[in-house]
N, C-alpha and C positions, 0 to 999 in steps of 0.2 A: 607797299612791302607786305602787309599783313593780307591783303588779298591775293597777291601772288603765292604766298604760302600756303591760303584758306584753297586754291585751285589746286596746287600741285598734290595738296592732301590727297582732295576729294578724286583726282585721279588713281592715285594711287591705290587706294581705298576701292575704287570700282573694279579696275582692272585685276587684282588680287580676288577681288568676291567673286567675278566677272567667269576666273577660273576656276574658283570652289563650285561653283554654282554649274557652269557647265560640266565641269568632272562627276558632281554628286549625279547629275541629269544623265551622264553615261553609264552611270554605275547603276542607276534604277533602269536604264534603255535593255540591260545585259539581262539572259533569261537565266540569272545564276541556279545551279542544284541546290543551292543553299535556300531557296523559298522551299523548294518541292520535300528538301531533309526537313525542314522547319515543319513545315505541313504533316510530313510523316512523325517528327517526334509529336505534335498535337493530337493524332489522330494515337500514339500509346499511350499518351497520359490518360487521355481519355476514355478510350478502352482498360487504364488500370482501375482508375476511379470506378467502374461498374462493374467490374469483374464478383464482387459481394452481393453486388442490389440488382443487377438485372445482366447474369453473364452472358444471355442472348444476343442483346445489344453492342454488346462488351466483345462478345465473338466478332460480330459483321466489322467494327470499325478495326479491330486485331486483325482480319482477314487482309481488309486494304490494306494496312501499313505494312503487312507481309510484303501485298501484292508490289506494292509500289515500292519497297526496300529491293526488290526484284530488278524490279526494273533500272532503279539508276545501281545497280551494283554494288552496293554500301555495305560491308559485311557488314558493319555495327548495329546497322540500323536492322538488317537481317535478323543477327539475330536477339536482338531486344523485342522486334516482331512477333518473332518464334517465341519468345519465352512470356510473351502476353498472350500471344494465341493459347498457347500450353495451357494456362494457368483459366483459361476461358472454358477451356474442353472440361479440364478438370474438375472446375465447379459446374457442370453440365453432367456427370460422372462418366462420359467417354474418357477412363482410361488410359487404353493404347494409342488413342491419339495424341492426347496429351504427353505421354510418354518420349512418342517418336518427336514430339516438336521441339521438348526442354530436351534432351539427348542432341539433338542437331544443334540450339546455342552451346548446350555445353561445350560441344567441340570447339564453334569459333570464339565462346571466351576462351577457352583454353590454348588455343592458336594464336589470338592476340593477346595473351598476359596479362587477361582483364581480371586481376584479382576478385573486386568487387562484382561482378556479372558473373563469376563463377559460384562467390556463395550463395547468392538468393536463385540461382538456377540451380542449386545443388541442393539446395532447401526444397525448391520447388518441384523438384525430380524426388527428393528422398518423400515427399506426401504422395504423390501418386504409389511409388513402390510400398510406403507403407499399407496402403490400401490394400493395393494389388496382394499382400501380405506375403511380403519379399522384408521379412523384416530384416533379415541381414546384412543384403546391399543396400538398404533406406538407413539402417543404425552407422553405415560406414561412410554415404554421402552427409545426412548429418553429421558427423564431427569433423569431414574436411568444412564445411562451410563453417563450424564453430572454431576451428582455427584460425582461419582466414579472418572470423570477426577480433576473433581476440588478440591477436595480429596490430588489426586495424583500428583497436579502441571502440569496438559497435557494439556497446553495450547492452542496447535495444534487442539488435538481431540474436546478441547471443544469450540472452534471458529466455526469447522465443525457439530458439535450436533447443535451449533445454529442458524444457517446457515439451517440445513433441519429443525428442528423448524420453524423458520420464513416461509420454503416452504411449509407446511403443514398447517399453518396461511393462507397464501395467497390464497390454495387452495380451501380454506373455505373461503375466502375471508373479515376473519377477518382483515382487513390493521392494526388498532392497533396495535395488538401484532407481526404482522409479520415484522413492521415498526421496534419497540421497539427490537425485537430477533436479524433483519438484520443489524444493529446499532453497539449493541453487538460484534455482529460477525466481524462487519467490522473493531472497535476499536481494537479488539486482533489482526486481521490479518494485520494491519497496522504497531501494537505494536511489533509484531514476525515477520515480514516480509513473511506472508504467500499468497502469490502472487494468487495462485489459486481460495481458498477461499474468499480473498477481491473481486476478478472478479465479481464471484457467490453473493455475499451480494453486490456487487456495481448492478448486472443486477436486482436484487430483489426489491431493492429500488425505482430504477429508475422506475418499471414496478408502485410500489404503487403509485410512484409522478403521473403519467400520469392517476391512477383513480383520483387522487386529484387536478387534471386540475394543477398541478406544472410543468411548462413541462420544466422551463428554467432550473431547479433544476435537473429535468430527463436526460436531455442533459447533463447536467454535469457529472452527475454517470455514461452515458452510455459511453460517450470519453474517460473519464478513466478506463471504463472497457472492451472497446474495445482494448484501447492501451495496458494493462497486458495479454488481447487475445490474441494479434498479437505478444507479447514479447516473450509469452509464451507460441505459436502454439497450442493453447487449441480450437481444430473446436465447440466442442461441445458449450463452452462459447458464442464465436462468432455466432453459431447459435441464440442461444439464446438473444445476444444484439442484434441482426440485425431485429430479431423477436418483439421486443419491439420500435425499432427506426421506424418499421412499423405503430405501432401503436400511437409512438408520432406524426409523420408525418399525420395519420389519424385524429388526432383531430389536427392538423393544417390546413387542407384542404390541406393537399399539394399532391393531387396526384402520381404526374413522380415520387419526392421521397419515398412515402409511397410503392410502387408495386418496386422502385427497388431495399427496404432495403428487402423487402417480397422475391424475386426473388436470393438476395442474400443468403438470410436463406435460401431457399430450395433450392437453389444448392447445399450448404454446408451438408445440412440434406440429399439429395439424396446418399451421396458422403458419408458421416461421419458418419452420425447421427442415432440411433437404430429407431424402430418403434415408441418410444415411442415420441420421439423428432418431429419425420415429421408428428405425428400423431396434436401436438400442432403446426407446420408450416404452415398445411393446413388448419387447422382451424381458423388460424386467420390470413391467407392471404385471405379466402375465406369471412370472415365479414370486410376487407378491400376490399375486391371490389363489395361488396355490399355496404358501406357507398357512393360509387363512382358511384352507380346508374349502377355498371357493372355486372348487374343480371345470364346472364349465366354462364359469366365462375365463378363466387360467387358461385353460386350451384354447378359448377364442381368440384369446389375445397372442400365444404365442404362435398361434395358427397364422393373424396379420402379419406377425411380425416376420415369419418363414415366407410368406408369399414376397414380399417387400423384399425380402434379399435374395432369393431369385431370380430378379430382374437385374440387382445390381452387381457389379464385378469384384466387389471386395468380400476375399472370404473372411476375414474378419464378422464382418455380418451374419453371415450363413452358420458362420459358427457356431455364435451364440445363440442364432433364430433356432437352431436344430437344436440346442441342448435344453430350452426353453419346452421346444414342442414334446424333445423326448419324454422329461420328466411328466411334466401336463398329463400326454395321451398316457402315460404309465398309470398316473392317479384316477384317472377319469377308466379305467379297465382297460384300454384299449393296446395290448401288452404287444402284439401284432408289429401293430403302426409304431408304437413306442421302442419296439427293436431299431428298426428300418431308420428310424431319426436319430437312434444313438450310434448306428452306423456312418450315416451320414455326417454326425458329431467328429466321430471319429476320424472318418476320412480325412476333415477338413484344419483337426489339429495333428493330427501327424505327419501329413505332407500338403500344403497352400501348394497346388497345382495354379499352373498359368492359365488366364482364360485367352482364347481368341477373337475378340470384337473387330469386326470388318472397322477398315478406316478411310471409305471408299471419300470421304470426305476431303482430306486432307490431299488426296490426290488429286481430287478435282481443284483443289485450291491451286496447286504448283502445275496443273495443266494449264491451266486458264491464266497463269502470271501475263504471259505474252502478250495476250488480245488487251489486255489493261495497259500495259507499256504503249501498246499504238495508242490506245487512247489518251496515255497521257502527255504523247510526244505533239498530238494534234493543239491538245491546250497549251503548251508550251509557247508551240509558235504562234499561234493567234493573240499570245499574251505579248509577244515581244511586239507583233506590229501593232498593236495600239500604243504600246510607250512609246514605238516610235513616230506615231504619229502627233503623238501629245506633246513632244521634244521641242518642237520651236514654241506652241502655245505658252509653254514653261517658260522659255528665254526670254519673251516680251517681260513675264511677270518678273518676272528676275529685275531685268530692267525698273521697271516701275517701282520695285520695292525698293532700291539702290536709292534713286531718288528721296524717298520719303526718310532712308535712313540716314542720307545725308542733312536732314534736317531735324531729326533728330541729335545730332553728334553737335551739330550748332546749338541748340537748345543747352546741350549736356556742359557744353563748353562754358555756356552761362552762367550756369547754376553751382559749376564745380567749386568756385572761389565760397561760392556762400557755404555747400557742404563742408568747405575742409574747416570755414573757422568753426560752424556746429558742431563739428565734429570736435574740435579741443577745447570749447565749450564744454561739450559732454562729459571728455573724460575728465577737467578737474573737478566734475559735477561727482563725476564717479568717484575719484581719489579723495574727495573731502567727504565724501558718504562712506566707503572705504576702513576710512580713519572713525569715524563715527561709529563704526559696526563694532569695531577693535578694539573703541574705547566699551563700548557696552559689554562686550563679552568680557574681559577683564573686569568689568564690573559685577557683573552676572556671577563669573569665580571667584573674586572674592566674598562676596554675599554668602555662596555654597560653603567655602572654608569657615565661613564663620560659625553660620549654623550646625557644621558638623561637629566643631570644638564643642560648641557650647550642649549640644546632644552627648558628647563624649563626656565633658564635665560632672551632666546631670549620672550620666550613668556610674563616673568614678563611685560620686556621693553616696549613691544608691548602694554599691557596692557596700561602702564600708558602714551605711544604716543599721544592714545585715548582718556585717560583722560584727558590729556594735551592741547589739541587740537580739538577735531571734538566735544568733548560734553562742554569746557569751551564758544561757543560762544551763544548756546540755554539758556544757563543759564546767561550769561551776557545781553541779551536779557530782561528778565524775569524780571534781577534789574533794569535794567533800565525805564522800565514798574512802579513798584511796586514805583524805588522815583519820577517818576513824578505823580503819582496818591498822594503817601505821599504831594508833595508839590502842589498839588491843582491844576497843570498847565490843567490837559484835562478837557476843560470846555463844548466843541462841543462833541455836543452826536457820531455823524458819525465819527468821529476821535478817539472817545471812542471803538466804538465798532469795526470799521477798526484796532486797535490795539487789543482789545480783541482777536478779530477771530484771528490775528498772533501771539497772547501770545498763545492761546487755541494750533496752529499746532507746533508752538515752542517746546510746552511744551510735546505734542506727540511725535515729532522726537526725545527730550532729553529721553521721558521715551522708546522709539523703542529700540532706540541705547542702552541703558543702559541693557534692557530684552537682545537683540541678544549679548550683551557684556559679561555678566553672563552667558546666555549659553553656548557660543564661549569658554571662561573659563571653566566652569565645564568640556566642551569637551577636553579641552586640558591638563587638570590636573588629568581625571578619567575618564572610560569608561561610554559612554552615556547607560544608562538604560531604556528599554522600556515599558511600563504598557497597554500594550491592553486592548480595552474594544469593545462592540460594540455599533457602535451611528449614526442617522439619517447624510445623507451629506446635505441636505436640510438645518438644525439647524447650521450645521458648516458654512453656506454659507452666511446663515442668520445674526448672529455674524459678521463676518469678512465687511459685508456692513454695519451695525450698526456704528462700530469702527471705519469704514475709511470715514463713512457718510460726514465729516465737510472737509476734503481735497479732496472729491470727489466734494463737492459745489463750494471748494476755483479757481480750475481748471476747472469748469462749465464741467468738464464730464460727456457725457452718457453712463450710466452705465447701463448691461442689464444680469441677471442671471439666470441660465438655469440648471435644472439636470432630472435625470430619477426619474418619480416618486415612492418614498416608498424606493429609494435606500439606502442599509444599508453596514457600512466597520467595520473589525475590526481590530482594529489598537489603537498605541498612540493618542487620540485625539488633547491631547495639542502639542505634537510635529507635526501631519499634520498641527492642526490652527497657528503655525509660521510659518510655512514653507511655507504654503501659504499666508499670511499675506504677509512675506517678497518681494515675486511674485509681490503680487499684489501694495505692497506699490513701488518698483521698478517701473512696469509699468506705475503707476500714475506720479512717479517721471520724467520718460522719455515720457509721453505723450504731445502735444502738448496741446494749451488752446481751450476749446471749441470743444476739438475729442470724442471719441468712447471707449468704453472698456468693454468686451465680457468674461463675466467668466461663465464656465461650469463646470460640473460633470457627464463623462457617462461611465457604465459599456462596457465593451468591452470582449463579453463573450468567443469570442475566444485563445484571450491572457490572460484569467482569471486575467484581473486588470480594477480597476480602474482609468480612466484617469481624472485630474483637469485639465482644458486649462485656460489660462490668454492669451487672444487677445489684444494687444494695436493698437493703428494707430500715436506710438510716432517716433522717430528718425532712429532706425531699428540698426541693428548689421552687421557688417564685418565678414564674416568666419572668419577671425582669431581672432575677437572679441569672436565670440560662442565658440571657440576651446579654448580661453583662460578662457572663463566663465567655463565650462567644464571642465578644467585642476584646476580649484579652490581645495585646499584641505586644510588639519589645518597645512602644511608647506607655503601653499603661501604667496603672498603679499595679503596685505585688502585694498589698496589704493579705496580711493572713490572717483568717478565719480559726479560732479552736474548735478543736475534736470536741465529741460529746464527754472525753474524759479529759480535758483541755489539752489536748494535744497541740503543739506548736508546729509551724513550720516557716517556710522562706515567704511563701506564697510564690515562688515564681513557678510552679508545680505545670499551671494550666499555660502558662506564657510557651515553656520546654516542649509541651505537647504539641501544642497548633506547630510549633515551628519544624519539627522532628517530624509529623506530618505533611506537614507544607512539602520540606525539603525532597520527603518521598513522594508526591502526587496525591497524598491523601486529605483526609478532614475529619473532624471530630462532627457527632452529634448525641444531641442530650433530650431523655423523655424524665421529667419525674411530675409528683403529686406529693404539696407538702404535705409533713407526717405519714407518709405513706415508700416514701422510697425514691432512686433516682435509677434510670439505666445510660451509662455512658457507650457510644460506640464509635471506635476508631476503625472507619474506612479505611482501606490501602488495596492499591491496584493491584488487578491479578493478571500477570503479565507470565507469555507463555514462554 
C-alpha cells in the first residue's frame, strides 16, 4: 500500500513538473520584445550613469537606445531615449540639439500622462533654455516640474528646481528672489540630507551676501560649503566656492588671498571644469585683478574668458566675458576696444538673441533608425533558432533532474519526523529563555526604580542642608535689622545706611541662593527645558551690571564691559543671564577689595560660538581646584567656599552653570594663576 502511494506520488509529481518545465522551455523558445525593451532600458541606465563623467560615451549608447526604441515602436522607450540623448548633447554644449530631443519627449510624456517623465524632462529642457538665456520660458518649465514634484512628495527634485530657480534669479541678478529660492532650497537639503544640493544653495548665497557687503555671513556659507565639497569630492562645487572666496577676499582688500582663491578655481576649472565653468573663472579673476590696479594680466584674463564664450552658445557667458573685457581694455587705455565690448555687453543684456547651431547630427541619427531595425530583426531570428534547437537537449535534462528530485523528497520524507520533534524542542527551549529574559528585565527595573529613589532621597536631604544652613543666617540677619529699627535703637544716620546697604546685599545673596536653589531643584527632579529665542548680548550685559551695581560699589571694583558691536545669540536667554550672573557673582566674591573685573562678549567666527569672559584679579585657582570646578555635576558635592569678605553662598553656583550650558550646546572653561587672578569663559553656539 505504502508503495503504491510512494508511485502514484512520484507520477504525479513528474507529470505536473513535466508541464512547468516544458511551458517555461516555450516561453524561453518565444523571441519576446520584452529581451530587446530589457536591452534597451540597459543601454539608458547606462547612458544616464555617464552622462557627468564621460557624456561622449553616454551619447553613442543614448544614440542606440533611440535607435532601437525606433525600431520596435515603444513610445516609452522613445522617449526616455530622447531625454537621455538630450541631456548627452547638453553636457557636450550642442544646445539646439539637445533642445529638439527633450521638446520631442516632452510631447509623448505629455501624451501619455507620464506625470513623472514630464518633470525631470521639463527640468532638463528648462537648463538648456536657461543657458540658451531664454530665462522666461526655463523660469516657467521650472515651476511646472516643481509642481508636479511637490504633487508627488519628491523632495529631492524639488530642493534641486529651486536651487536652479534661485541660479537663474541671480543671473538676472534679482538677489531677492534668488535669496528667498536658495533658502528654500537649502531648508529641504538640510531636512533630507541632500549634501550636493545644500553645497550649491550654500555657494548661492554666499555669492548674494558678498553683493550685500554681508561678508561675515558669506564666509560662513562658504566654509561650509566648501567642507560638503571636500566631503564629497564635488571639483565643480569647489570651483565655484573658491570663485566667490575670490570675490569676498576683493571687497576685503585682501589681495595674496583674493588671486590665490582665483588661482585655486582655475586650476580646478582647467582640470574639471566644462567651458562653461572656466568661462565664469576667468572672468572674475580677471575683474579681481583689475580692482588690484593689475591692469594687464586683468585684460589677459578677461581677454580668455571672451574668446571661450565665443565658441559657446550661452549668452549668459558672452555677457559677462564682455563686461569683464570692457572694464579691463577701459583701464589698460584702450578706450577704442573698451566701447566696442561695452556694446557688445549691452547687446547681450538687453535682448539674449537665439543662436542657430546646425543639428545635422541628430538627423543623421533618425535617418539611419531603419538600417539598425534590419539589423536587429536579423539577431532576432538567429536568436530564436538556437533556442529552438537547444529545446529537446533541455527536456532530457528536465528529465534527469526529475529523477534525482525524486530522491530527494524520499530523503525529505525521512528526516521530516526528526525535524518536527526539533523543532518543539526548540521552541520550549525558546519559551523557557523567553521567560528568563522577562524575569531579568523586571529585574533590571526594579534595580533602576531603586536607585532613582534613593538619588531623589539624597537630593531631598541636600535640599533641606541648605535650607537649614547657608540661607537660615541672610534671614536671621534681616530680623535682626527689622527689631532694632522696631525698637527705635538706629538713631545715626551712617549706621542706618552702613546697615541698609548690608541688609540690601543680604537680602541679594538670600534671594541668589534661593533662584540657583529652585533651579538646582527643577534640574534634578526633571529634565531642564530649553526656549530659544534671539536677543542683543549688549542688553544681557547690561542687565547683569544693573543687578550686581550695589556689591560691585560695596567692594569698590572696577568694573569694565566690552562686546562686538550689534552682536546677536540664539539661545535660552534666562538660562545664559544665570549662568553668567553666577560667573560673575563668584568672581566678585573671590576678588580682592579695590581690584579689577573685565567682562566681555565676542564672536569667535572660526569656532562658530560665542565666547563670555569673566576676568577677576581675585585669589586665583589650583589645577586641581579648575579640575574639580570642572568635575562639578548634579551628583557632586555643593560645598561652598567664602568670599575674601566671607561671603556665603549655596555652592550649587558652578553645578547651575555646566547644566544652563550643557542644556544650550555649550561649556565652560577656566585659565587662572594663584594670587594672581582667574578668567572664566562660557562658550555658546553661534547659530545663524
Amino acid at each position: 500500500m505504502q508503495t503504491k502511494r510512494s508511485l502514484f506520488l512520484f507520477a504525479r509529481f513528474f507529470f505536473v513538473s513535466l508541464f512547468f518545465s516544458a511551458f517555461s522551455l516555450h516561453t524561453l523558445a518565444q523571441p519576446k520584445e520584452k529581451s530587446v525593451k530589457d536591452a534597451i532600458w540597459d543601454l539608458i541606465v547606462e547612458a544616464d550613469e555617464l552622462i557627468y563623467t564621460d557624456p561622449a560615451k553616454g551619447r553613442q549608447l543614448a544614440t542606440k537606445a533611440y535607435q532601437w526604441a525606433y525600431a520596435v515602436r515603444d513610445t516609452v522607450l522613445l522617449a526616455e531615449s530622447a531625454h537621455s540623448l538630450g541631456e548627452c548633447f547638453y553636457y557636450q554644449n550642442q544646445l539646439d540639439t539637445a533642445k529638439k530631443l527633450l521638446e520631442f519627449a516632452l510631447d509623448i510624456f505629455e501624451e501619455q500622462g507620464d506625470s513623472l517623465g514630464m518633470s525631470y524632462t521639463c527640468f532638463s529642457l528648462a537648463n538648456v533654455l536657461s543657458d540658451h538665456g531664454k530665462y522666461a520660458t526655463a523660469l516657467r518649465l521650472y515651476t511646472l516640474s516643481l509642481q508636479i514634484d511637490i504633487a508627488q512628495g519628491d523632495s529631492t527634485s524639488e530642493a534641486l528646481v529651486l536651487s536652479n530657480i534661485a541660479g537663474i534669479h541671480l543671473d538676472q541678478q534679482d538677489y531677492v528672489q534668488a535669496e528667498e529660492k536658495y533658502r528654500k532650497a537649502l531648508s529641504l537639503a538640510k531636512l533630507y540630507g541632500f549634501e550636493d544640493i545644500e553645497t550649491n544653495a550654500l555657494c548661492g548665497l554666499a555669492h548674494i551676501m558678498v553683493y550685500k557687503g554681508l561678508l561675515v555671513e558669506a564666509k560662513l556659507f562658504l566654509n561650509r560649503g566648501v567642507e560638503l565639497a571636500q566631503k564629497n569630492k564635488s571639483n565643480l562645487d569647489l570651483i565655484q566656492a573658491y570663485n566667490i572666496w575670490g570675490k569676498v577676499y576683493k571687497a576685503l582688500d585682501n589681495r595674496e588671498l583674493a588671486i590665490e582663491n582665483c588661482e585655486r578655481a582655475l586650476s580646478l576649472a582647467k582640470e574639471f571644469g566644462d567651458p562653461y565653468t572656466q568661462i565664469e573663472v576667468w572672468s572674475n579673476y580677471g575683474l579681481v585683478l583689475h580692482h588690484f590696479k593689475a591692469y594687464p594680466q586683468a585684460y589677459e584674463k578677461a581677454l580668455k574668458a571672451y574668446t571661450l564664450a565665443m565658441d559657446q552658445p550661452g549668452f549668459y557667458l558672452k555677457r559677462i566675458a564682455a563686461e569683464a573685457l570692457a572694464l579691463t581694455a577701459e583701464s589698460k587705455g584702450n578706450y577704442k576696444e573698451a566701447l566696442e565690448f561695452q556694446k557688445v555687453f549691452k547687446a547681450y543684456s538687453d535682448s539674449l538673441h537665439e543662436s542657430n547651431i546646425n543639428a545635422y547630427i541628430m538627423d543623421y541619427t533618425l535617418t539611419s533608425a531603419s538600417k539598425e531595425n534590419s539589423v536587429l530583426k536579423n539577431e532576432t531570428e538567429l536568436k530564436q533558432k538556437i533556442i529552438e534547437r537547444n529545446f529537446y537537449m533541455q527536456l532530457g535534462l528536465v528529465v534527469l533532474a526529475l529523477f534525482f528530485i525524486l530522491l530527494l523528497i524520499l530523503a525529505f520524507s525521512a528526516a521530516k519526523k526528526q525535524s518536527k520533534f526539533n523543532r518543539l524542542l526548540s521552541e520550549k527551549n525558546e519559551e523557557v529563555s523567553t521567560q528568563q529574559g522577562q524575569l531579568n528585565a523586571i529585574h533590571e527595573q526594579l534595580l533602576e526604580k531603586n536607585a532613582r529613589l534613593n538619588e531623589q532621597n539624597k537630593n531631598k536631604d541636600k535640599v533641606f542642608s541648605i535650607l537649614s544652613h547657608d540661607l537660615r543666617e541672610p534671614f536671621n540677619q534681616l530680623i535682626g535689622v527689622l527689631e532694632l529699627m522696631e525698637e527705635g535703637e538706629l538713631l545715626d544716620k551712617d549706621v542706618f545706611d552702613e546697615l541698609l546697604t548690608k541688609l540690601k546685599e543680604s537680602v541679594y545673596t538670600a534671594q541668589n541662593s534661593v533662584v540657583n536653589l529652585l533651579y538646582w531643584s527643577k534640574n534634578q527632579l526633571s529634565q531642564i527645558k530649553t526656549n530659544p529665542e534671539r536677543f542683543r548680548v549688549q542688553s544681557l550685559l547690561e542687565n547683569i551690571r544693573r543687578s550686581l551695581a550695589p556689591t560691585f560699589e560695596r567692594k569698590g571694583l572696577q568694573v569694565s564691559i566690552a562686546q562686538d558691536p550689534g552682536l546677536e545669540l540664539l539661545a535660552d536667554y534666562y538660562q545664559i543671564e544665570i549662568a553668567l550672573r553666577n560667573i560673575v557673582s563668584n568672581a566678585i566674591k573671590f576678588s580682592s577689595q579695590g581690584g579689577k573685573l573685565d567682562i566681555s562678549a565676542h564672536l569667535q567666527l572660526e569656532q562658530k560660538e560665542v565666547v563670555f569672559s569673566v576676568k577677576d584679579q581675585g585669589i586665583g585657582l589650583s589645577e586641581e581646584q579648575i579640575q574639580q570646578i570642572l568635575d562639578v555635576s548634579e551628583k557632586s558635592s555643593t560645598a561652598s567656599t567664602p568670599g575674601t569678605l566671607n561671603e556665603r553662598g549655596t555652592g550649587l553656583g558652578l553645578s547651575i552653570v555646566k547644566d544652563f550650558l550643557h542644556a544650550n550646546g555649550g561649556y565652560l572653561s577656566i585659565q587662572s594663576t594663584l594670587k594672581e587672578g582667574s578668567t572664566f569663559k562660557l562658550h555658546v553656539p553661534y547659530l545663524l
